[in-house]
N, C-alpha and C positions, 0 to 999 in steps of 0.2 A: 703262795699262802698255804700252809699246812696240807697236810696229808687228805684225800676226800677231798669231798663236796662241801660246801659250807650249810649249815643248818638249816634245817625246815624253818616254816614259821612256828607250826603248834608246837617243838621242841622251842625255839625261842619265848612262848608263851609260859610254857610249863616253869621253866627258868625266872619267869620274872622280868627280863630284859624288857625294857620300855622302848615308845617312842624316841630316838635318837634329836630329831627334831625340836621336839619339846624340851627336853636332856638339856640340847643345844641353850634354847632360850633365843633361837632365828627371828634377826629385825629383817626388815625389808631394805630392798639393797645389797645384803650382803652377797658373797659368793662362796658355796661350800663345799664340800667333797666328803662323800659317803665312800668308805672302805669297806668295800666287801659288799656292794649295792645291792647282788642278786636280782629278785625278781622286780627290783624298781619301788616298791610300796614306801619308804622314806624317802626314795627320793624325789615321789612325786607331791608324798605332804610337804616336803621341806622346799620343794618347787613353790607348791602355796603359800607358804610362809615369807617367802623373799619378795613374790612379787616380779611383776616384768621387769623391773627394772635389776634384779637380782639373777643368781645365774647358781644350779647347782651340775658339780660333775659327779656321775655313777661309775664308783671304779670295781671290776671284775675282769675274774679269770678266766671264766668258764664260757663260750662260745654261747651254749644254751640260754644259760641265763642272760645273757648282753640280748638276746633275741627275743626273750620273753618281755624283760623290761622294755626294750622299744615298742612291742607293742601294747604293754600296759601305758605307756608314756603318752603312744598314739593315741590310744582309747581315752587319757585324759585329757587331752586336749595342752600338754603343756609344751610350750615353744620354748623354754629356756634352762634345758635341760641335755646335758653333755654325755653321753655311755662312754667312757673308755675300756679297753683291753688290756691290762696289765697286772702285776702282782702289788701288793699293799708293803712289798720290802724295797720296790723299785718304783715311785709312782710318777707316770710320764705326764707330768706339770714341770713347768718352771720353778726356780726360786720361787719366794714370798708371791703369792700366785691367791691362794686361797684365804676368807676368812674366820672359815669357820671349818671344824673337821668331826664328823662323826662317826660311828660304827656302832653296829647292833650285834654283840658277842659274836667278833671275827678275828679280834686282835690276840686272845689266846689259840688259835690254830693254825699261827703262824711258829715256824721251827726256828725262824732268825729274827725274834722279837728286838733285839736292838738295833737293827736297819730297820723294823720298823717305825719305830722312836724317831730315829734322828732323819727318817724320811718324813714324820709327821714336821719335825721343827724345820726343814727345810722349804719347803713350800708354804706353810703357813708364815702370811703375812706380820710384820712385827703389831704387836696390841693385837694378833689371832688369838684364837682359841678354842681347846676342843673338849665335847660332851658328848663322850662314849658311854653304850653300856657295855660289859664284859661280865663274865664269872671270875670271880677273887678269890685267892685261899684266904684265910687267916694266918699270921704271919708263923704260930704255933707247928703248920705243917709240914713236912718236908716235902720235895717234890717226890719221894716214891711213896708218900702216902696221899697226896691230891692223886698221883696215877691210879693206886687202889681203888678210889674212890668211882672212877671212870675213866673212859677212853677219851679222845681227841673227838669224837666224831660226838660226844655226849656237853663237849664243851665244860671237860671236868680236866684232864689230863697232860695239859698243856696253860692250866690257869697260876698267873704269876701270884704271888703273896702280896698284900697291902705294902708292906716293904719295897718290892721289887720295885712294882707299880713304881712308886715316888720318887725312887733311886735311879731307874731309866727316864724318867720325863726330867728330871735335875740334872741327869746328866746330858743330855741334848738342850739345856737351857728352858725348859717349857717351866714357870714356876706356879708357885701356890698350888700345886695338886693336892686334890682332898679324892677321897674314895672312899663313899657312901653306899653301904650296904643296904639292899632292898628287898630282898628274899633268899629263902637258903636254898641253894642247891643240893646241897647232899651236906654230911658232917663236916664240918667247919671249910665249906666252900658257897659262896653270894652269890649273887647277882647282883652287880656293883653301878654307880653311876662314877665316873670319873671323867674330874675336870681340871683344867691348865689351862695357861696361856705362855705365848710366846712375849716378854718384854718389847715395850716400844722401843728403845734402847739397844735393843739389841746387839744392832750392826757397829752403832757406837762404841757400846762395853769390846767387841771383839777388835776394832781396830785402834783402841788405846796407846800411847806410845810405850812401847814393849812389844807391843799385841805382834801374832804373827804376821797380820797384813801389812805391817808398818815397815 
């Protein structure tokens, strides 16, 4: 996942970026996966949210913070809560595994945002879905003017366009993406809510007869 460290929180605050949790719109029961977990704090409300009988995994790169989050996790007292080690382009779950997916502005600092994508449709469950928050260009910008704007490490310089956005979750199958802008980052760049889902259908529509698995 991207260059650096992933984002403080009061850089996250300053941004705008919401509760991912919420974002989500998390029933009880379900099973979720936080991208880019960090220090654990979404993943222990979105713990609350589920319920015991629900289940969320914390995915990170960074040793420190896998170490921090365990013991914010311990401190809250939550048993159904997974950390794993790994990058947000390769994520070590199964197929249709999860049903709900979040992140809290992680998905622009990654450098190979379409394995991100099509890692998000793969593990996520058919009728999944995910409520990220990210920083967005407006579609007006090019990418060497979103760079002007800020670096990677500002969660400016690595931010896809409303376009983009659409055009990668459509193309790994995730449909109805909307991205809803919620505060401005800098000159025509958000702080965005964005959501999709993976069709029920899914596995059906790809083994149609024609289809490659056929």
């Amino acid at each position: 996942m991207g260059p650096g460290t992933a984002p403080d929180a009061a850089l996250l605050a300053s941004l705008g970026c919401g509760n991912p949790s919420a974002v989500a719109e998390l029933r009880e029961g379900e099973t979720v996966l936080d991208l880019g977990s960090g220090g654990g704090l979404d993943v222990i409300l979105s713990a609350r949210r589920v319920g015991p009988d629900g289940r969320v995994f914390g995915l990170d790169f960074l040793e420190e913070m896998l170490a921090l989050a365990a013991r914010n996790v311990a401190d809250a007292e939550m048993d159904n809560v997974v950390l794993l080690k790994g990058t947000i382009e390769s994520i070590p779950l199964p197929a249709d595994t999860v049903d709900v997916i979040i992140s809290n502005c992680v998905i622009n600092l990654s450098l190979n945002k379409p394995a991100v994508f099509a890692e998000m449709a793969r593990v996520l469950t058919p009728g999944g879905r995910l409520g990220i928050s990210d920083v967005v260009a407006e579609d007006r910008l090019s990418p060497e003017e979103r760079a002007e704007r800020g670096g990677h490490s500002q969660c400016i310089a690595g931010a896809l366009s409303v376009a983009e956005y659409k055009e990668l979750l459509d193309a790994v199958g995730l449909k109805d993406a909307e991205v809803v802008f919620t505060q401005e980052a800098a000159d025509g760049l958000h702080a965005a809510i964005i959501r999709a889902h993976k069709p029920v259908d899914a596995d059906a529509q790809e083994c149609e007869p024609g289809g490659t698995c056929c």
